[in-house]
Gaussian input, Z-matrix of N, CA and C with variables (Angstrom, degrees):
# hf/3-21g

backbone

0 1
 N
 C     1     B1
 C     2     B2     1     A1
 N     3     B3     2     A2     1     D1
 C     4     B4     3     A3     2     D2
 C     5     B5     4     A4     3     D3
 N     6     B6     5     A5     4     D4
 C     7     B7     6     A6     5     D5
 C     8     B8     7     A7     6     D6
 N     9     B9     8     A8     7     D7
 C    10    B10     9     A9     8     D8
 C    11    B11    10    A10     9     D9
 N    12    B12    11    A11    10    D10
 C    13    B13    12    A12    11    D11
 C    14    B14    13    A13    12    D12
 N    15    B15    14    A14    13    D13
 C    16    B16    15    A15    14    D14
 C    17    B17    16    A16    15    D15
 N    18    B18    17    A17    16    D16
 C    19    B19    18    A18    17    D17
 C    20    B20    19    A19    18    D18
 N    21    B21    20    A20    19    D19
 C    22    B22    21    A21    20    D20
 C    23    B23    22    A22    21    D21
 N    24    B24    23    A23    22    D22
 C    25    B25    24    A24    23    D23
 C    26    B26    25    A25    24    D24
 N    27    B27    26    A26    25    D25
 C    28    B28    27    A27    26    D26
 C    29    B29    28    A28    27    D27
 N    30    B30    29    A29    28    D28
 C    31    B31    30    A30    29    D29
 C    32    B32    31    A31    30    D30
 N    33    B33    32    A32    31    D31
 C    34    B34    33    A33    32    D32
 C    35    B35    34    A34    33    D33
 N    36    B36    35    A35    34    D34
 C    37    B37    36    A36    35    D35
 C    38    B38    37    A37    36    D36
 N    39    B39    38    A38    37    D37
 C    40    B40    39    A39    38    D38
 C    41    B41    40    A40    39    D39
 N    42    B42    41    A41    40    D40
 C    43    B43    42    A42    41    D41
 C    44    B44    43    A43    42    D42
 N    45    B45    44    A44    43    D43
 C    46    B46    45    A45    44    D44
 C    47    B47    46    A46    45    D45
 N    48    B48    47    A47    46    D46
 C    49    B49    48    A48    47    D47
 C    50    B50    49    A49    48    D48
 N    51    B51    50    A50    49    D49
 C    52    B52    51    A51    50    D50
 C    53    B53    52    A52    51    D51
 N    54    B54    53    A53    52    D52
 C    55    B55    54    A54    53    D53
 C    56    B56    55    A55    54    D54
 N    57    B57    56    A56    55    D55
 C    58    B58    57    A57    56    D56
 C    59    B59    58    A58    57    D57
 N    60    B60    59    A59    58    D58
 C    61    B61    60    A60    59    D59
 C    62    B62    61    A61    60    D60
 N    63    B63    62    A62    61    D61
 C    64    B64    63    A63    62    D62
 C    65    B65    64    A64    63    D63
 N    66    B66    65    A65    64    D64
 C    67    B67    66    A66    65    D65
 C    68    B68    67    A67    66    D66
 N    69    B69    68    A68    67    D67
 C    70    B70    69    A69    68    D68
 C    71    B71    70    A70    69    D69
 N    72    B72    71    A71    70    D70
 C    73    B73    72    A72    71    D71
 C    74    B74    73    A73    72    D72
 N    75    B75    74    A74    73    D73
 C    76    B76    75    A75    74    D74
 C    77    B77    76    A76    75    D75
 N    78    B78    77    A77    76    D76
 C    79    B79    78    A78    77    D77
 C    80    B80    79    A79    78    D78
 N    81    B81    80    A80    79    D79
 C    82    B82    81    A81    80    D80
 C    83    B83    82    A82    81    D81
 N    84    B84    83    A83    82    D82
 C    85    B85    84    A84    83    D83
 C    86    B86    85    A85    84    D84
 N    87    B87    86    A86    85    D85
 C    88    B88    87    A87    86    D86
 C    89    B89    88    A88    87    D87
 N    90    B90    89    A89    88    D88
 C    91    B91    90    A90    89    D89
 C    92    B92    91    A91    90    D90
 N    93    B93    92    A92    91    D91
 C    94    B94    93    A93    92    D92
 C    95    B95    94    A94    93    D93
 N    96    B96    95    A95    94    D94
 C    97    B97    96    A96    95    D95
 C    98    B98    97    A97    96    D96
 N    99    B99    98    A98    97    D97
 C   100   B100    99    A99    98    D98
 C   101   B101   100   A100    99    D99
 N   102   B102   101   A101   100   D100
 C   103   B103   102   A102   101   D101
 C   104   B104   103   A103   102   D102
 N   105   B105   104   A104   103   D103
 C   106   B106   105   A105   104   D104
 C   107   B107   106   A106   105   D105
 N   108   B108   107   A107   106   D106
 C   109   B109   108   A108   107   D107
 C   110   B110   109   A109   108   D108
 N   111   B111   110   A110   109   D109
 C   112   B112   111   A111   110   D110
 C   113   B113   112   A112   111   D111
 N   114   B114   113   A113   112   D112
 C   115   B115   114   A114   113   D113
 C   116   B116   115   A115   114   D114
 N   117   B117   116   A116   115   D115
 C   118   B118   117   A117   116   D116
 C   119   B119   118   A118   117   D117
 N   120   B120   119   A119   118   D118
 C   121   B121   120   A120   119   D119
 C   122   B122   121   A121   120   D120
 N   123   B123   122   A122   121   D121
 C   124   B124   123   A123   122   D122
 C   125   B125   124   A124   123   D123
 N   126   B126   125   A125   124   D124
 C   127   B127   126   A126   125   D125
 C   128   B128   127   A127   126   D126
 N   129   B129   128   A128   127   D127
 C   130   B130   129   A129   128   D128
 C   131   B131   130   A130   129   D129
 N   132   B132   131   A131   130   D130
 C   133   B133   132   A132   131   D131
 C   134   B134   133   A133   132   D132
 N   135   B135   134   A134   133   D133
 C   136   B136   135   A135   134   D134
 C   137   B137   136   A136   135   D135
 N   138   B138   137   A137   136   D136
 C   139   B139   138   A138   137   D137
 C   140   B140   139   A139   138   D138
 N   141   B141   140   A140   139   D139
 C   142   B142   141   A141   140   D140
 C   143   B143   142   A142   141   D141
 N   144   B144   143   A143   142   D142
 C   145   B145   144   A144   143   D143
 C   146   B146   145   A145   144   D144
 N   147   B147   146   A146   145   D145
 C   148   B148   147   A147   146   D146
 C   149   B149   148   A148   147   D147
 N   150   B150   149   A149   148   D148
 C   151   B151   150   A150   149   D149
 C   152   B152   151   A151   150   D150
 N   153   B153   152   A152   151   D151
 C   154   B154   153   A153   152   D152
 C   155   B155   154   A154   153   D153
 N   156   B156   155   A155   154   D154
 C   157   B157   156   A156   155   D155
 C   158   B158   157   A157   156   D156
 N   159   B159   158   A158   157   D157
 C   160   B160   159   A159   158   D158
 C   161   B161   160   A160   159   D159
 N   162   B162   161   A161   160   D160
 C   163   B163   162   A162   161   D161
 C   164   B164   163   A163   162   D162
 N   165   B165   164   A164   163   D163
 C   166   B166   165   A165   164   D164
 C   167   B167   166   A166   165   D165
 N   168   B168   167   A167   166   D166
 C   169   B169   168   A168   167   D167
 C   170   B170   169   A169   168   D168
 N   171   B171   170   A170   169   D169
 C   172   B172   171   A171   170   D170
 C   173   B173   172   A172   171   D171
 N   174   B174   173   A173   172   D172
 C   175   B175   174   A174   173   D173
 C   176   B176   175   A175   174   D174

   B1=1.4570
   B2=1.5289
   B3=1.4776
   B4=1.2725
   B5=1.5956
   B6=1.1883
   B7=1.4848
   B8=1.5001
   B9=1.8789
   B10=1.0093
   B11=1.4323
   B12=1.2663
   B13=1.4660
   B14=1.3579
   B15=1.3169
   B16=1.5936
   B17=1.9486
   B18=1.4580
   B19=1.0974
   B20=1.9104
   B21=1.6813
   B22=1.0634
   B23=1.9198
   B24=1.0386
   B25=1.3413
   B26=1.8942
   B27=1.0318
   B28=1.7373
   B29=1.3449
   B30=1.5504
   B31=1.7274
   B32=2.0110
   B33=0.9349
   B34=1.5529
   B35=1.5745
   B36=1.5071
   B37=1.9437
   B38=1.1112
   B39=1.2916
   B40=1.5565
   B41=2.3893
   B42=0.9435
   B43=1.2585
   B44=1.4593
   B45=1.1092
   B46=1.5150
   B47=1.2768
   B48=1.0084
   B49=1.7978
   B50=1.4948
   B51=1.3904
   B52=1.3844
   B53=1.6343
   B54=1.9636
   B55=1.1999
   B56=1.9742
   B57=1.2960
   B58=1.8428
   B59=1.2264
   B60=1.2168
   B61=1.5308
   B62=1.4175
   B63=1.4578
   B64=1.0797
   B65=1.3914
   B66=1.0700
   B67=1.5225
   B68=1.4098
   B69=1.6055
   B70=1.5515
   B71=1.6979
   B72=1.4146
   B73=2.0614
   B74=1.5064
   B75=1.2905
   B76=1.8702
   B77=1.7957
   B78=1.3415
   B79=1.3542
   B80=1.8643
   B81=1.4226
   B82=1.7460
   B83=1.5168
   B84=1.0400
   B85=1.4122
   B86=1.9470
   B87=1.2279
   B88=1.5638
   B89=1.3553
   B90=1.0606
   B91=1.8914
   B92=1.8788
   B93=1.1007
   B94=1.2805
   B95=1.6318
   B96=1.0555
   B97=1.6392
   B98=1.8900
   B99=1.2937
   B100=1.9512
   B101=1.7601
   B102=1.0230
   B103=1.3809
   B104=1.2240
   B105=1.0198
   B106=2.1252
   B107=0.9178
   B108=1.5963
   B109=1.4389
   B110=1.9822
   B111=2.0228
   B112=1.4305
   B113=1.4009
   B114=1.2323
   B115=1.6011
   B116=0.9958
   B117=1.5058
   B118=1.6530
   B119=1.6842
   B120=1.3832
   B121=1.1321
   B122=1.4909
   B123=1.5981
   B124=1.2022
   B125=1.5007
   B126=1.3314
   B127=1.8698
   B128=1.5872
   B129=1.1685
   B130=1.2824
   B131=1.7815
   B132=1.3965
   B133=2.1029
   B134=1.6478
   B135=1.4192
   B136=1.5035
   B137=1.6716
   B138=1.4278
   B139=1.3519
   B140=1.7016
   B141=1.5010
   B142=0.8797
   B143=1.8525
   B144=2.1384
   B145=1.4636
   B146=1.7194
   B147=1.6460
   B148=1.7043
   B149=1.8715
   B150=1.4003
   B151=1.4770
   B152=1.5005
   B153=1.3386
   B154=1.5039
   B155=1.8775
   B156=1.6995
   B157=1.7968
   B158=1.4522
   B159=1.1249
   B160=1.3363
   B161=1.4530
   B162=1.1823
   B163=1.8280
   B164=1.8153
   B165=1.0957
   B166=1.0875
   B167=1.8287
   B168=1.6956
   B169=1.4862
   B170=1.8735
   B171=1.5968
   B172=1.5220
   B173=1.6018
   B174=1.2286
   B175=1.7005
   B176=1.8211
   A1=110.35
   A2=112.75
   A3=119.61
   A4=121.38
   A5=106.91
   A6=138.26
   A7=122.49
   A8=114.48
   A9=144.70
   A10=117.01
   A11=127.26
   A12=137.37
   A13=108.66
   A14=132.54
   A15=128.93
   A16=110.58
   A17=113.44
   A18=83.80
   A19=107.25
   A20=90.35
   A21=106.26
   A22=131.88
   A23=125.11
   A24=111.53
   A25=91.36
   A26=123.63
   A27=116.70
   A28=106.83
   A29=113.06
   A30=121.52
   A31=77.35
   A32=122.15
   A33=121.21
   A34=118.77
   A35=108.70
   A36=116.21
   A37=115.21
   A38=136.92
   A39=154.62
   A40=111.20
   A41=97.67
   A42=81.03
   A43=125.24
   A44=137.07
   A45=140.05
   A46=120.21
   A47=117.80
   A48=118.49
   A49=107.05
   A50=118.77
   A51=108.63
   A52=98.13
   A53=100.99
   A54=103.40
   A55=123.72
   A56=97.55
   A57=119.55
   A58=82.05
   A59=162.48
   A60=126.67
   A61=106.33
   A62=136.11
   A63=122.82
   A64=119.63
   A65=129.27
   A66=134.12
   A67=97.29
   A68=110.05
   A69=143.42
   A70=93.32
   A71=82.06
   A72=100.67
   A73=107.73
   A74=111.11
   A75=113.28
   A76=105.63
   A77=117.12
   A78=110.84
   A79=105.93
   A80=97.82
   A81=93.24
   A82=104.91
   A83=111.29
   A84=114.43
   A85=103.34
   A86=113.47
   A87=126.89
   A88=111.68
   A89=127.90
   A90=151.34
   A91=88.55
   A92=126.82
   A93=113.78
   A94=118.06
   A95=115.03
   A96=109.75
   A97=120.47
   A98=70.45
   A99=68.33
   A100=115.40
   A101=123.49
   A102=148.32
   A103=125.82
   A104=110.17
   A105=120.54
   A106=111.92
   A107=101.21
   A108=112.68
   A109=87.39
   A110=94.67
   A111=103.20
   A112=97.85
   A113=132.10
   A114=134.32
   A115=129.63
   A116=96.55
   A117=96.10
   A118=114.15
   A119=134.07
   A120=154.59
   A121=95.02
   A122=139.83
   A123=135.58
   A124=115.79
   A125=135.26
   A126=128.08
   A127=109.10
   A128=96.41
   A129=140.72
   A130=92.89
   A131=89.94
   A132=93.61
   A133=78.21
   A134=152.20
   A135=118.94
   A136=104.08
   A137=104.98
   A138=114.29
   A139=94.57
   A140=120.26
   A141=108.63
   A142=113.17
   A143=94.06
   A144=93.74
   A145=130.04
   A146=88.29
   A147=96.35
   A148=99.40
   A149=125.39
   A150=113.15
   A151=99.06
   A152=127.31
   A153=118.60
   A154=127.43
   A155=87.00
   A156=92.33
   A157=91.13
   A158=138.71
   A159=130.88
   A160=131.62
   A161=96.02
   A162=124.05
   A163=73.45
   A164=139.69
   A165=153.77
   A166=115.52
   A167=97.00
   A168=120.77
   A169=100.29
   A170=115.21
   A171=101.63
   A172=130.52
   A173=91.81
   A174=103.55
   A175=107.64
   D1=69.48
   D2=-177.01
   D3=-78.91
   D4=-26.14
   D5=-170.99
   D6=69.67
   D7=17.91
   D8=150.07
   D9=-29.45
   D10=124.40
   D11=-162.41
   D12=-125.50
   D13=30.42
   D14=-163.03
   D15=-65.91
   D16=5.03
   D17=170.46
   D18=-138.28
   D19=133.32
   D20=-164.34
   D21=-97.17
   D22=140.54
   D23=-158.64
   D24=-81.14
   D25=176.90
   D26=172.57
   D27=-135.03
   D28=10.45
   D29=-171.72
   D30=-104.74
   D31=-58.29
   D32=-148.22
   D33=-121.54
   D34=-7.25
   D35=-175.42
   D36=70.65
   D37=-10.84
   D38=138.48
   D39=-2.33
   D40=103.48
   D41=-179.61
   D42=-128.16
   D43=149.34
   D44=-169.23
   D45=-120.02
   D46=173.00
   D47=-177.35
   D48=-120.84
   D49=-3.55
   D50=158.29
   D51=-150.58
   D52=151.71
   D53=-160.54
   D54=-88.65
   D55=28.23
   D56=172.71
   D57=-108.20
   D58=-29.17
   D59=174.60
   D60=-76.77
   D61=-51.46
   D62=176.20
   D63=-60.49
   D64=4.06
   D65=172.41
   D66=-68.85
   D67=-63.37
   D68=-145.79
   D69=-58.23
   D70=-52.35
   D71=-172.68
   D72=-68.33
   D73=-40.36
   D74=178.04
   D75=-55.81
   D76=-17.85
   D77=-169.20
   D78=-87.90
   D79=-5.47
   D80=-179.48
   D81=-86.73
   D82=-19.68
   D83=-170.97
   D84=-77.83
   D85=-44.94
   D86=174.77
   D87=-59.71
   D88=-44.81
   D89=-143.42
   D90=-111.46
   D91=-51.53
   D92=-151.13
   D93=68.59
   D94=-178.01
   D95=165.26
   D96=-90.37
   D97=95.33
   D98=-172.66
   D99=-101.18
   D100=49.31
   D101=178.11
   D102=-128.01
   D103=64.85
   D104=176.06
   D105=-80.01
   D106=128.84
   D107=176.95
   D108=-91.99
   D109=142.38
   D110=-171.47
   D111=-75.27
   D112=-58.39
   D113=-160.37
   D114=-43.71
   D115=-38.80
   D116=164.19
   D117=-146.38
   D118=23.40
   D119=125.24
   D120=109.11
   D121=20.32
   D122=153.95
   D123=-26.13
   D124=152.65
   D125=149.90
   D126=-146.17
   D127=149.17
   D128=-155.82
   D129=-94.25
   D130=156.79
   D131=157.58
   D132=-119.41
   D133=-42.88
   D134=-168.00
   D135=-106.12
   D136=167.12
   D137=-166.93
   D138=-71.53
   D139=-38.18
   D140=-144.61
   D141=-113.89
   D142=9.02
   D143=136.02
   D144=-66.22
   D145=-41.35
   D146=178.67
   D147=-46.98
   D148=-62.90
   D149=-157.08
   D150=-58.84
   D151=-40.70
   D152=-176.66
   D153=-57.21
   D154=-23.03
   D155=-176.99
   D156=-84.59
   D157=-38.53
   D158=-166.63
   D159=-68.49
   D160=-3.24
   D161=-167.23
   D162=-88.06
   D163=-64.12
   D164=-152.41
   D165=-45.21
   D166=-47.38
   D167=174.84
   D168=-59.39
   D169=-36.62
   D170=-172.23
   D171=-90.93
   D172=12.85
   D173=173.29
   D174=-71.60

């Protein structure tokens, strides 16, 4: 737990400490945010930020 960041995005300077997150993260840049929430037209890059904001609309 060095807090060492050796891997670096080259679209954004974004950096990680292991190189499956920058994979994970390289896919927002490809994808865009393609997850709209309908109700009020927010988007997401993961599906499953979208399910977490949407919990939000039912309070």
């Amino acid at each position: 737990h060095t807090g060492e960041r050796p891997y670096g995005c080259p679209q954004c300077g974004r950096s990680f400490s292991v190189s499956s997150a920058l994979v994970k993260h390289q896919r927002t840049h490809r994808e865009g945010k393609a997850h709209e929430c309908h109700q009020c037209g927010k988007s997401f890059t993961r599906s499953s930020n979208l399910v977490a904001h949407q919990r939000s609309h039912l309070g």
